[in-house]
C-alpha positions as CSV (number, residue, x, y, z in Angstrom):
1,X,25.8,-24.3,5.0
2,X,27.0,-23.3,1.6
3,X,27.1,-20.0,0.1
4,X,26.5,-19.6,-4.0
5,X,26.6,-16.6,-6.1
6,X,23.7,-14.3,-7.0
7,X,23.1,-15.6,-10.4
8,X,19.7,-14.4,-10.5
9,X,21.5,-10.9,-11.1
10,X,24.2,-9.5,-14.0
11,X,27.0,-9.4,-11.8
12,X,30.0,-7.7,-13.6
13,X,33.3,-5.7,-12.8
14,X,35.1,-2.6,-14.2
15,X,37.0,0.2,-12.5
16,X,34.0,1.8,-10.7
17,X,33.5,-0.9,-8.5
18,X,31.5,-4.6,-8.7
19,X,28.3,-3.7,-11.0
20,X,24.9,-5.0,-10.8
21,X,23.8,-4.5,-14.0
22,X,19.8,-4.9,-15.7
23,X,17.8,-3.1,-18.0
24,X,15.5,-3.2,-15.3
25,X,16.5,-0.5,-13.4
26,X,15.4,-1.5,-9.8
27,X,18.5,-3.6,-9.5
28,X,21.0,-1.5,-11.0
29,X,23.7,-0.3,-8.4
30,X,27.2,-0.2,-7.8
31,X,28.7,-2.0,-4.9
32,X,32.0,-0.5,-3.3
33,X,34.1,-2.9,-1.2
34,X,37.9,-2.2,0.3
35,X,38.6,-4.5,-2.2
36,X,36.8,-5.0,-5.5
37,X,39.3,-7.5,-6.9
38,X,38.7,-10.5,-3.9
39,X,35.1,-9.7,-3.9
40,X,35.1,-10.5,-7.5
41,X,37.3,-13.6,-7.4
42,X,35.2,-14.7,-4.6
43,X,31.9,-14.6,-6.8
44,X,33.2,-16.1,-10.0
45,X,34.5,-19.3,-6.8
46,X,31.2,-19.3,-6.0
47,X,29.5,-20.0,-9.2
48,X,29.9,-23.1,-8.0
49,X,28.0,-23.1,-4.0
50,X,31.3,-23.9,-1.3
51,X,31.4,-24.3,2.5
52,X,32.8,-21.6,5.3
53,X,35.7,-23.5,5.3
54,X,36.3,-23.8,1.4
55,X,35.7,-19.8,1.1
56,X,38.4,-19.4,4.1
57,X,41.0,-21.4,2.4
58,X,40.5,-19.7,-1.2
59,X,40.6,-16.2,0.1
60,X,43.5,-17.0,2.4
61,X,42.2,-15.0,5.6
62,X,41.2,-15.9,8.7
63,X,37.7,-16.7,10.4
64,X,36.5,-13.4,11.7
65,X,38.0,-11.8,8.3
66,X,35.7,-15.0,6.2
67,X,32.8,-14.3,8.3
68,X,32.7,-10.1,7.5
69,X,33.3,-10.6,3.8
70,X,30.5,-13.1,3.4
71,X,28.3,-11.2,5.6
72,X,29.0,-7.7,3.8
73,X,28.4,-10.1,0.6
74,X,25.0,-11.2,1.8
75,X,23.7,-8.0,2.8
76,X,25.0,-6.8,-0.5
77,X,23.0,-9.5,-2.4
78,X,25.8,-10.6,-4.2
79,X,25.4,-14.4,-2.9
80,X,22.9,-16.4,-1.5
81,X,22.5,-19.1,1.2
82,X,22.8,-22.6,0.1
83,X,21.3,-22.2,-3.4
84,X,19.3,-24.8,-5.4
85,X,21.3,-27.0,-7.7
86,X,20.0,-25.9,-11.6
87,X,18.7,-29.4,-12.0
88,X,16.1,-28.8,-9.3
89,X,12.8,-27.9,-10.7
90,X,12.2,-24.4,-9.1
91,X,15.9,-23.3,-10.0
92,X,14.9,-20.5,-11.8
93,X,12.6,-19.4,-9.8
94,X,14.8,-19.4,-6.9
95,X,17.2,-17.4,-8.8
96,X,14.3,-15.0,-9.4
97,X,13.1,-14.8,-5.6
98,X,17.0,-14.0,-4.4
99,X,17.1,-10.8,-6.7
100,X,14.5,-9.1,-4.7
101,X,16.2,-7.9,-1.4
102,X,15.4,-9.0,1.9
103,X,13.9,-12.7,0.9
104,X,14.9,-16.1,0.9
105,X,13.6,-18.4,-1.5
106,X,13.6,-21.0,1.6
107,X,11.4,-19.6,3.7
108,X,9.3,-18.1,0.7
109,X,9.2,-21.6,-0.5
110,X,7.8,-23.1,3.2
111,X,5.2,-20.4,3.3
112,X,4.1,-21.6,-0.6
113,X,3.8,-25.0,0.1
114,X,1.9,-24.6,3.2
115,X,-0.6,-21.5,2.3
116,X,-4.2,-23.0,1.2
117,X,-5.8,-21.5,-1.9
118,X,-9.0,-22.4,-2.3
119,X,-10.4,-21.6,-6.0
120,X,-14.3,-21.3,-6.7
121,X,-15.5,-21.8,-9.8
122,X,-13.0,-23.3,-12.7
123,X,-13.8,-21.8,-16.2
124,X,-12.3,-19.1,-18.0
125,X,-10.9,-16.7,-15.0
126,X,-10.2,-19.8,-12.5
127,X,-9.1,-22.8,-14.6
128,X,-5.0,-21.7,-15.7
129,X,-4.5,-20.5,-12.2
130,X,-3.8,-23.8,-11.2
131,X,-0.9,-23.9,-13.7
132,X,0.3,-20.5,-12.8
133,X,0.7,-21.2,-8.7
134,X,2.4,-24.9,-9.1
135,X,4.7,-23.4,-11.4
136,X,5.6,-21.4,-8.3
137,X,5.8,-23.7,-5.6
138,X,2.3,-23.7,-4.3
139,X,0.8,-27.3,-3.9
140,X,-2.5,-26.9,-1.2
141,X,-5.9,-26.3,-3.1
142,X,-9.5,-27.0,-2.5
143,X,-11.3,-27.0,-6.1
144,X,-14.7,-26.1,-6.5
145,X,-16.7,-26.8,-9.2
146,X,-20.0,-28.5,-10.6
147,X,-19.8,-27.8,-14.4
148,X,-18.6,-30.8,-16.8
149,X,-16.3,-29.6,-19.5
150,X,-18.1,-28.4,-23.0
151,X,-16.2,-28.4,-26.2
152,X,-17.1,-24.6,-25.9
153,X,-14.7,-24.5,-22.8
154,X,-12.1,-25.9,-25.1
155,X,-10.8,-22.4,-26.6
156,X,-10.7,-20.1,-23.2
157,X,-10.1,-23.0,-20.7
158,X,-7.3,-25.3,-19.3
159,X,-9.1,-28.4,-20.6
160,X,-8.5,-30.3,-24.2
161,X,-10.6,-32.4,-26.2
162,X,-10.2,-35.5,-24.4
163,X,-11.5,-33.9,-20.9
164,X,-15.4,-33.1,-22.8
165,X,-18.0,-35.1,-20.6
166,X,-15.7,-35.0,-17.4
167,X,-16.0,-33.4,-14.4
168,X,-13.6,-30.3,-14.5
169,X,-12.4,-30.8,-11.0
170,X,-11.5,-34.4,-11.4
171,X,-9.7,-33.2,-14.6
172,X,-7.7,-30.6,-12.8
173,X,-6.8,-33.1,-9.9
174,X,-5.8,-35.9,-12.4
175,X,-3.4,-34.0,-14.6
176,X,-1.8,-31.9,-11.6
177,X,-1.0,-35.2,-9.7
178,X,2.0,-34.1,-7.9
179,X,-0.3,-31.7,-5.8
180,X,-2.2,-31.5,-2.4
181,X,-5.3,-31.1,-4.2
182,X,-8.9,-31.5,-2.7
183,X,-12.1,-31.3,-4.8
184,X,-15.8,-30.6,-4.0
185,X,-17.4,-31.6,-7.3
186,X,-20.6,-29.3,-6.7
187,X,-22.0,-26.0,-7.1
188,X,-22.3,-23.6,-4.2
189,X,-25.6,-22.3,-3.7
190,X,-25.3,-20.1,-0.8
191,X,-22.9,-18.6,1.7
192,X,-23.7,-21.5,4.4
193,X,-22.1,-24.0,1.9
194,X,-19.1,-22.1,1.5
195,X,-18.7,-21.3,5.4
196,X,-18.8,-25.2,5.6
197,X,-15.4,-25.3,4.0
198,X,-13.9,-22.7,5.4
199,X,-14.3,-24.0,8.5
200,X,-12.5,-27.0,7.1
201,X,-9.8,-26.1,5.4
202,X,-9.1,-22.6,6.3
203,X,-7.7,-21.3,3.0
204,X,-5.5,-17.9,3.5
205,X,-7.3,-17.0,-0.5
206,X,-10.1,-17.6,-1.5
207,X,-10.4,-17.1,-5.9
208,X,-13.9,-16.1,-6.6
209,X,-14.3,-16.8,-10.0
210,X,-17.9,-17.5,-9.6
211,X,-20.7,-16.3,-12.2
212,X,-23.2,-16.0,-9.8
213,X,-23.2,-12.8,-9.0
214,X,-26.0,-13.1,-5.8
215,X,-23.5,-15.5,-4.3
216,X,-20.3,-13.0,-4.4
217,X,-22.2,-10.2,-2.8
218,X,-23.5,-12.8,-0.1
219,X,-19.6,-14.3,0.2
220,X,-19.0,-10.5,0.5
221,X,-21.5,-9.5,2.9
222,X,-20.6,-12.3,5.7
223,X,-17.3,-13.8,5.3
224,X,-15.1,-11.1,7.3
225,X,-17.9,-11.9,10.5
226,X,-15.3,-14.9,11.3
227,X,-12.8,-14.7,8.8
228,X,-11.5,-11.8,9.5
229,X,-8.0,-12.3,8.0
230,X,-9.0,-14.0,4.7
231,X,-8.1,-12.7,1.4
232,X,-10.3,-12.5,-1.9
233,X,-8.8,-12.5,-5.3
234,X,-11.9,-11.4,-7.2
235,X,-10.9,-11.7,-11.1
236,X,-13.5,-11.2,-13.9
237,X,-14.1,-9.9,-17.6
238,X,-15.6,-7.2,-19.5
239,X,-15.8,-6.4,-23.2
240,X,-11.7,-6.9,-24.5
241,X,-10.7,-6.5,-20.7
242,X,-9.8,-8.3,-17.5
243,X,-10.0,-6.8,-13.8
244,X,-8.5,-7.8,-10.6
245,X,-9.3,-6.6,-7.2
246,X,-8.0,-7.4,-4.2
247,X,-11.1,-7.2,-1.4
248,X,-10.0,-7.6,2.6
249,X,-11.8,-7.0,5.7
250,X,-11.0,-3.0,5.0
251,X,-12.4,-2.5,1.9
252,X,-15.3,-5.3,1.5
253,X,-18.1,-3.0,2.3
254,X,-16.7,-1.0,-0.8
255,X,-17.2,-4.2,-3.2
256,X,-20.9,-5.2,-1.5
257,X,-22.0,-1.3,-2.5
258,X,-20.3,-1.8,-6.1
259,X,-21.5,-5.2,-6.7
260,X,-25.1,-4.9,-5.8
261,X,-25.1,-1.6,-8.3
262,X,-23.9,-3.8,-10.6
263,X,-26.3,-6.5,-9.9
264,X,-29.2,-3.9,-9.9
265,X,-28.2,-2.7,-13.2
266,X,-28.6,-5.5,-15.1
267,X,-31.5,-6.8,-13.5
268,X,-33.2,-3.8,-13.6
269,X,-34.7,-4.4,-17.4
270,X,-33.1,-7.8,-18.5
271,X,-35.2,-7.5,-21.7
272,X,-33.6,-4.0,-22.8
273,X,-29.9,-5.9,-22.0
274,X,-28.0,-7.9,-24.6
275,X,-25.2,-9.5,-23.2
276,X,-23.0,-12.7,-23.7
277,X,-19.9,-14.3,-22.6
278,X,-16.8,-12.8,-23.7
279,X,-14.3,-14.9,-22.2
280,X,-11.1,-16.0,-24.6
281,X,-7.9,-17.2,-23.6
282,X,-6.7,-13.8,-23.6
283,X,-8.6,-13.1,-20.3
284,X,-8.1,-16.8,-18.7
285,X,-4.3,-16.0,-18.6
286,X,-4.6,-12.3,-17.5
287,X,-6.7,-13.6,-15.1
288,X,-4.5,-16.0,-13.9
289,X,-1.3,-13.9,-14.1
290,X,-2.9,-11.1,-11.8
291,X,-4.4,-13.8,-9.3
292,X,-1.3,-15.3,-8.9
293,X,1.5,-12.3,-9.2
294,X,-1.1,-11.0,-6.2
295,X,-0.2,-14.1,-3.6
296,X,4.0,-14.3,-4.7
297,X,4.1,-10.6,-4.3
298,X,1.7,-11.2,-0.7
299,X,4.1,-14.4,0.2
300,X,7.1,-12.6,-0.7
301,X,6.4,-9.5,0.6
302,X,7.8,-7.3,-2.6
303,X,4.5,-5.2,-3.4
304,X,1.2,-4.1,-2.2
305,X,-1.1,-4.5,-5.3
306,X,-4.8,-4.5,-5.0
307,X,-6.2,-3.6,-8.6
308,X,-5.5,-4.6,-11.7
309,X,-6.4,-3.9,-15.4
310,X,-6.0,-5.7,-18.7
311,X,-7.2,-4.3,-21.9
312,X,-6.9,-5.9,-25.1
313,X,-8.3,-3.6,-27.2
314,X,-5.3,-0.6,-26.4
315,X,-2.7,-3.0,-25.0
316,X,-2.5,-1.2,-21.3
317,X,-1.9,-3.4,-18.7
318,X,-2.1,-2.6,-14.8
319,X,-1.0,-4.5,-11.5
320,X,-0.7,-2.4,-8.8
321,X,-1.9,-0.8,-6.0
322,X,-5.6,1.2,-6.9
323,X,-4.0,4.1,-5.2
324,X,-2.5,5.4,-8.4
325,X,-5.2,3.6,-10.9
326,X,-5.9,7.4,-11.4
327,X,-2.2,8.3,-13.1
328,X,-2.2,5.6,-15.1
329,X,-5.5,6.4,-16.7
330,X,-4.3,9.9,-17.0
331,X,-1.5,8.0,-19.4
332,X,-4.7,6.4,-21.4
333,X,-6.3,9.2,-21.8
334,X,-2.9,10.9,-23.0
335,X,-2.7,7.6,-25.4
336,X,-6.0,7.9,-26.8
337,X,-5.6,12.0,-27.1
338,X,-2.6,10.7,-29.6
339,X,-4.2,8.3,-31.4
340,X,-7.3,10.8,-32.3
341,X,-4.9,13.3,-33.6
342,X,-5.3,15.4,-30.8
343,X,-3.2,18.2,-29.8
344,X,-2.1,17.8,-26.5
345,X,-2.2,21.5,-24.5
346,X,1.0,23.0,-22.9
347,X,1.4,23.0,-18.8
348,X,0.4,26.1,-17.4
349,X,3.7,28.3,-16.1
350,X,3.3,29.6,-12.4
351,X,5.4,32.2,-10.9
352,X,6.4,32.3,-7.4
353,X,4.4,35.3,-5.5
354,X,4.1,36.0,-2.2
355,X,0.2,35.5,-1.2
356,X,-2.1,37.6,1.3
357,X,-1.3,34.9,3.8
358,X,2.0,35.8,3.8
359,X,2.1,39.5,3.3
360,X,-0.3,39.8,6.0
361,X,2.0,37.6,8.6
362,X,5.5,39.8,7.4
363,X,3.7,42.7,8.5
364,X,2.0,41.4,11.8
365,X,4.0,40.9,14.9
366,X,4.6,37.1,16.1
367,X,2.0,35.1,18.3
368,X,4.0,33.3,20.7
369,X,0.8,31.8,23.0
370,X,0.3,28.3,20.7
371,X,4.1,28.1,20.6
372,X,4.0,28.6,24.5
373,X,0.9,26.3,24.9
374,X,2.1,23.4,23.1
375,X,5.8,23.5,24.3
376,X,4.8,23.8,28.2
377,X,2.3,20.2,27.9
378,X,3.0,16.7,28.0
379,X,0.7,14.0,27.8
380,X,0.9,10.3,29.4
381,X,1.4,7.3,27.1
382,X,-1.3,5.5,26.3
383,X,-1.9,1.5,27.5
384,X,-1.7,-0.8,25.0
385,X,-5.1,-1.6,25.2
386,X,-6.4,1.6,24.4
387,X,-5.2,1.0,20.8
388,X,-7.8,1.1,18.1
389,X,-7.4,0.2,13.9
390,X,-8.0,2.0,11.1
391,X,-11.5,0.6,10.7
392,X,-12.6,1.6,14.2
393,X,-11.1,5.0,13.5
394,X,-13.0,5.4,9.9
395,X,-16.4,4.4,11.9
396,X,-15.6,7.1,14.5
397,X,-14.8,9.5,11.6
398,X,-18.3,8.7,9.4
399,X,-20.0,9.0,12.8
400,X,-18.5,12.0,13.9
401,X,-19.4,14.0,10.5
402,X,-22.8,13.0,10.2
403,X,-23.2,14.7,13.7
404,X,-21.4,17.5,13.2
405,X,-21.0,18.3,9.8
406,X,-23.6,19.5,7.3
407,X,-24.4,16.6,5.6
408,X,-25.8,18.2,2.3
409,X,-22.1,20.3,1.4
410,X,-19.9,17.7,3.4
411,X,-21.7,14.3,2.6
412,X,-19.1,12.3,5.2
413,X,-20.4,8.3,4.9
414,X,-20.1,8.6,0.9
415,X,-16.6,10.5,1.2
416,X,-15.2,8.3,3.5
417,X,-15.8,5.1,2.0
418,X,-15.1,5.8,-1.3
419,X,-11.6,7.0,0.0
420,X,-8.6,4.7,-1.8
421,X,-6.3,3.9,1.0
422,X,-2.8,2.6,0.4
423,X,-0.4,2.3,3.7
424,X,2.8,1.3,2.2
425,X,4.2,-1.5,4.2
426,X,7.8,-2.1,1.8
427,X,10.6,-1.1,4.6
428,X,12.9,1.8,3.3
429,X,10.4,3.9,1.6
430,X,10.3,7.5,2.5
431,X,8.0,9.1,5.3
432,X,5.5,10.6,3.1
433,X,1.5,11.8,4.2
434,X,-0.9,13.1,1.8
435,X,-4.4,12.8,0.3
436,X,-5.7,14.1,-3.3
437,X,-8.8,14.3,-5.3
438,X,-9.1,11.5,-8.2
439,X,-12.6,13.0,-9.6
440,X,-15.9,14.0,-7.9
441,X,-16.4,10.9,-6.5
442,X,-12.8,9.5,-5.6
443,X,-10.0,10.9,-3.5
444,X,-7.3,8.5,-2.2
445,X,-5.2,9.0,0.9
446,X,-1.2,8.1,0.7
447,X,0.6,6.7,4.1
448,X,3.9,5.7,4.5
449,X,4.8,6.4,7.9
450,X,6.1,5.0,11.0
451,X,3.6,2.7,12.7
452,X,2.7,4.4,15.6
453,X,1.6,7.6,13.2
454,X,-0.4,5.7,10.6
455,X,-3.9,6.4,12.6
456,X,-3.4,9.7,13.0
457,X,-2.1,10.8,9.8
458,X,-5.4,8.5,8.7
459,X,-7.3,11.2,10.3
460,X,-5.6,14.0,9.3
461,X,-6.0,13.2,5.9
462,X,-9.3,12.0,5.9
463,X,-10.6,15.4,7.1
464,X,-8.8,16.9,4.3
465,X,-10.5,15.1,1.8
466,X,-13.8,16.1,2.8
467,X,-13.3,19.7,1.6
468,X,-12.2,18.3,-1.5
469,X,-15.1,19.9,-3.7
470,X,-15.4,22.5,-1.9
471,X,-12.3,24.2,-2.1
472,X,-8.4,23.2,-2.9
473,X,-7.1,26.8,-0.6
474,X,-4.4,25.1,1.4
475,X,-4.7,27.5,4.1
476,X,-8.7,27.2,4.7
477,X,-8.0,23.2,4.2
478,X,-5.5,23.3,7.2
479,X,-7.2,25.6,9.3
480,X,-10.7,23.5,8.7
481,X,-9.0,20.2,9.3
482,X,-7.2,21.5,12.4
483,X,-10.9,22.1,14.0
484,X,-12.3,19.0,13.0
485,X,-8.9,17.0,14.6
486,X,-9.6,19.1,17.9
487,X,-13.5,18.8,17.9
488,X,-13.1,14.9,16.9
489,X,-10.9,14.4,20.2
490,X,-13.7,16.5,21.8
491,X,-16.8,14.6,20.2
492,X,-14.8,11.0,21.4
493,X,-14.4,12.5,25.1
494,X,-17.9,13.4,25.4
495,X,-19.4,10.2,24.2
496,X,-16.9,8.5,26.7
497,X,-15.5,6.2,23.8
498,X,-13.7,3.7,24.8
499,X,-10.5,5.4,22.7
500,X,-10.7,8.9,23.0
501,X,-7.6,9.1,25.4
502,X,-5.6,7.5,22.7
503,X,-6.7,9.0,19.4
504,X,-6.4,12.4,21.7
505,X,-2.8,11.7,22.6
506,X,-1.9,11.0,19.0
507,X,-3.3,13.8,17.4
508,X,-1.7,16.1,20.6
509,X,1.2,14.9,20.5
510,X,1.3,15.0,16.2
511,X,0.2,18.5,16.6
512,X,3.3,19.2,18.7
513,X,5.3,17.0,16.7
514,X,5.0,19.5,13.8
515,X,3.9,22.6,15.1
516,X,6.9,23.7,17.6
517,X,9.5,22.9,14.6
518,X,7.4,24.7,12.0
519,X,7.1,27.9,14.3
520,X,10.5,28.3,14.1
521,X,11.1,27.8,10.6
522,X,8.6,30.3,9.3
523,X,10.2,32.8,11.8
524,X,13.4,32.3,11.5
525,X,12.5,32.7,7.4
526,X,10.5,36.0,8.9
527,X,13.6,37.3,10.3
528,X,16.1,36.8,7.9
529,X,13.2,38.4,5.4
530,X,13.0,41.4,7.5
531,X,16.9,41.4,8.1
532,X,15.7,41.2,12.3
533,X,19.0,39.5,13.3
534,X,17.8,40.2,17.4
535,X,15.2,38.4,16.9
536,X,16.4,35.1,17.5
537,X,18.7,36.4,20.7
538,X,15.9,38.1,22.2
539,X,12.5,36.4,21.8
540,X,12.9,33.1,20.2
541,X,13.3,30.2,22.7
542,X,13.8,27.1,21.3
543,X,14.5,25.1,24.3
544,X,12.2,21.8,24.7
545,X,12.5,21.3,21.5
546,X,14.5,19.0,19.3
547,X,16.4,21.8,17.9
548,X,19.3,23.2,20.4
549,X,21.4,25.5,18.8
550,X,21.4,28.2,16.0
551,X,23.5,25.9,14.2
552,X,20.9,22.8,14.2
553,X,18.6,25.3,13.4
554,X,19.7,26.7,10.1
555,X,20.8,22.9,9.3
556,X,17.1,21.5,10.0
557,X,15.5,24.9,8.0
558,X,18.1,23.8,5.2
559,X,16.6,19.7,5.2
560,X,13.2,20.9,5.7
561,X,12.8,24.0,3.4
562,X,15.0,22.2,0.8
563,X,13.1,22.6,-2.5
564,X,10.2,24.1,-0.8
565,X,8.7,27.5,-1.8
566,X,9.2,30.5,0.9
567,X,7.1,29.9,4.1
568,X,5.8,26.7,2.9
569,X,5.0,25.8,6.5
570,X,2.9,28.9,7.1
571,X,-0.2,27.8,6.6
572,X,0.6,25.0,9.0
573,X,1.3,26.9,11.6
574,X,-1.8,29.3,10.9
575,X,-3.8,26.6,11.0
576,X,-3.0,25.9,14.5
577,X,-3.1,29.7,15.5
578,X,-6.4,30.4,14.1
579,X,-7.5,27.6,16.2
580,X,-5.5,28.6,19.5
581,X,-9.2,29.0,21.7
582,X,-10.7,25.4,21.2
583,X,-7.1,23.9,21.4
584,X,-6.6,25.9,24.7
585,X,-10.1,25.0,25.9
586,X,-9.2,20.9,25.0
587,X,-6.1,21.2,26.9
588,X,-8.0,22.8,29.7
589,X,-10.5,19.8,30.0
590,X,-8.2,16.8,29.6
591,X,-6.1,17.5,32.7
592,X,-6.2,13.4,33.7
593,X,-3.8,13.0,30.2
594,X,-1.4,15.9,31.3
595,X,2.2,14.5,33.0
596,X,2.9,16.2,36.0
């Protein structure tokens, strides 16, 4: 094996350390080693790929001493295993690939070669993505497409002059040569047709660039039955704008509801409609870029985008995820405020105040029986069996609101599904939970967690953004999604679903998770408020929990409180107080999940 600098990346030196240096900001860090001056003698060796035993024999130390520095290298990013020559075609792409951490253009370049795409429909938004995806490293596709080309195609399409009268698959197929390419020459009427392939070739995308809007929605509507693991790049074009969406087996019934409004719209009165095809090149290579940025980022596993947004007319792009679709239009609307002429109004200033919430729990005495309750339990892992997804959960969720919620103020199908829902998945981002309202008819929910928390922290957020419009009071939005997390374990218990002992044990064992630290914070913020020093000696016992010592305490109250307003965690722990009965009651009636 040989071992090749990182000259993907601006590798310098100065007295701070070895520098990675970019204007883009992602990649610039500093790199400290025990010593800065072999490292860098090392790299500039390297610009030129050498062996373990070359890299030995320059650096003059021996093998367990060769092996740390390359492997403190590699993990640093600084070189790369056996890099391309710069003769090979995809040397610059390689060089791209090995910037990003954590990848390897080998195995990224094995999954590319061996990842069917199948395209449907080659005109404006399907016909450049061909170009786009060989140019990196993807050489499987199954082309679909009846039209001939028309000189009108000439000036938004990937076809020239010569290509009029001719099939545009066999086009396609005879001027990318050097790739696995199979054609189906036809149009596709129906979903049956298009099952038919996929049972044949087993595509891991499928582009739906077709007109036919009946079609998509019927793609839509059955694919997921078998497919279940089947991705949909569905690219398109409005007036001066492209649009990209991402649709999966957890969002498709999202994209059926939208499409069919669509479809209904114009349908509705055709003769009061006039509308034409838009299509220039502008949106073929939008179109293109989006669909293919979305399977290197998926192959590479660098991003989780979903959605994306091109328009010509202001010059605002968008790839990302749709979860924050909503701040970047709050940056359009900003743009377009300055290019009116309009003033744009000054934040409002808060000031920190102690609320009712708080003045009324300084002057009550502490309730010790949820701390007590919740310390003293301890429930028995669940099989691994009993695990349920995200989708069963969000069915259990709709199901359980329509039942028990009223339907008219809490409207719990329409809530739920049109919930945006990004779970980060890009290792070493911070633990973070929340949910927030978009607009009156959008809220999205924000998880990156550990694995094992993802469902419930689904839940827990879910319930919150069913209060959305009807009040944004943190503590009446804790306290009512507190109930609703107890009477959902309840409402899955009495209908003897098959995962009530698990979603139970999460949100239990979430509730304890939280609660029994937060209890002590607020109080120990209590008594240092109320200068009750004896408080902590004489009523606090904090044993059974992961804090063991006064010391760990006021460090954990430091990392937790950091930043934080003055009983931040109150109305957490309120929320579990003011439900103390019907969590006591649960407790009572799940003895079978309580550990001896």
């Amino acid at each position: 094996m040989n071992y090749g600098t990182n000259t993907g990346l601006i590798i310098l030196k100065n007295n701070e350390g070895i520098i990675i240096n970019s204007t883009n900001n992602h990649f610039k860090r500093i790199v400290k080693t025990s010593d800065d001056e072999l490292v860098w003698n090392l790299l500039k060796f390297l610009k030129n790929p050498k062996n373990k035993e070359e890299i030995k024999n320059f650096i003059g130390k021996n093998s367990k001493q060769t092996n740390k520095l390359i492997e403190t290298s590699l993990q640093n990013n600084l070189i790369v295993k056996d890099p391309i020559s710069s003769s090979n075609k995809f040397f610059r792409l390689e060089r791209l690939i090995n910037t990003f951490p954590n990848t390897n253009f080998k195995q990224y370049i094995k999954k590319a070669k061996n990842t069917p795409i199948m395209i449907l429909g080659l005109g404006t938004a399907g016909s450049y993505t061909l170009e786009f995806l060989s140019k990196l490293g993807f050489d499987n596709f199954i082309l679909i497409d009846g039209d001939v080309v028309e000189e009108k195609n000439i000036i938004a399409q990937n076809y020239l002059y010569k290509d009029i009268n001719l099939k545009k698959v066999n086009v396609l197929k005879r001027r990318y040569s050097q790739l696995n390419i199979t054609i189906i020459d036809r149009k596709i009427n129906n979903y049956t047709e298009i099952e038919q392939l996929l049972e044949k070739y087993h595509p891991k995308y499928l582009l739906s660039n077709a007109d036919d809007g009946k079609l998509v929605i019927e793609i839509l509507s059955n694919i997921f039955k078998k497919h279940k693991d089947i991705k949909i790049l569905e690219t398109g074009y409005n007036v001066a704008e492209t649009q990209f969406e991402l649709i999966d087996i957890n969002n498709y019934e999202f994209y059926v509801e939208k499409f069919k409004e669509m479809q209904e719209y114009f349908l509705k009165d055709p003769a009061n409609i006039l509308v034409d095809n838009t299509g220039t090149i502008f949106h073929a290579y939008a179109s293109a870029f989006f669909s293919s940025k979305y399977i290197f980022d998926d192959i590479s596993q660098i991003g989780n985008v979903d959605w994306g947004r091109f328009n010509f007319r202001e010059n605002k792009y968008y790839l990302d995820n749709r979860f924050y679709w909503g701040d970047f239009q709050k940056y359009i609307f900003r743009y377009r405020e300055d290019s009116e002429g309009k003033e744009v109004e000054s934040p409002n200033v808060f000031f920190n105040k102690f609320d009712e919430n708080i003045n009324l729990f300084l002057a009550s005495p502490v309730d010790f029986r949820s701390f007590e309750l919740l310390k003293s339990i301890s429930l028995k892992n669940p099989s691994a069996q009993d695990k349920c997804t995200i989708e069963d959960v969000k069915k259990l969720l709709i199901e359980y609101g329509s039942k028990k919620l009223n339907q008219k103020i809490i409207p719990t199908h329409t809530i739920i599904n049109n919930n945006i829902l990004f779970i980060s998945n890009i290792t070493g981002r911070t633990i973070k939970n929340y949910s927030e309202k978009v607009n009156p008819l959008e809220n999205r929910i924000y998880i990156s967690s550990t694995e094992e928390n993802i469902i419930v922290n689904y839940i827990h957020e879910t319930f919150h953004t069913l209060l959305f419009n009807i009040t944004d009071n943190t503590y009446f939005h804790e306290e009512f999604v507190m109930k609703n997390m107890i009477g959902f374990c309840q409402f899955l218990k009495d209908k003897e679903n098959k995962y009530w002992q698990y979603i139970t044990y999460l949100i239990i064992t979430y509730i304890q998770g939280y609660y029994l630290d937060d209890f002590i914070i607020v109080n120990y913020e209590k008594s240092l408020f109320l200068n009750d020093h004896d408080f902590w000696e004489q009523r606090m016992d904090i044993s059974e929990t992961k804090l063991n010592s006064n010391e760990e305490i006021i460090k954990y109250i430091h990392e937790k409180t950091n930043h934080k307003p003055p009983f931040y965690f109150l109305k957490y722990t309120q929320a579990v107080e003011k439900n103390y009965s019907e969590i006591s009651n649960f407790i009572k009636n799940i003895q079978e999940l309580i550990q001896c």
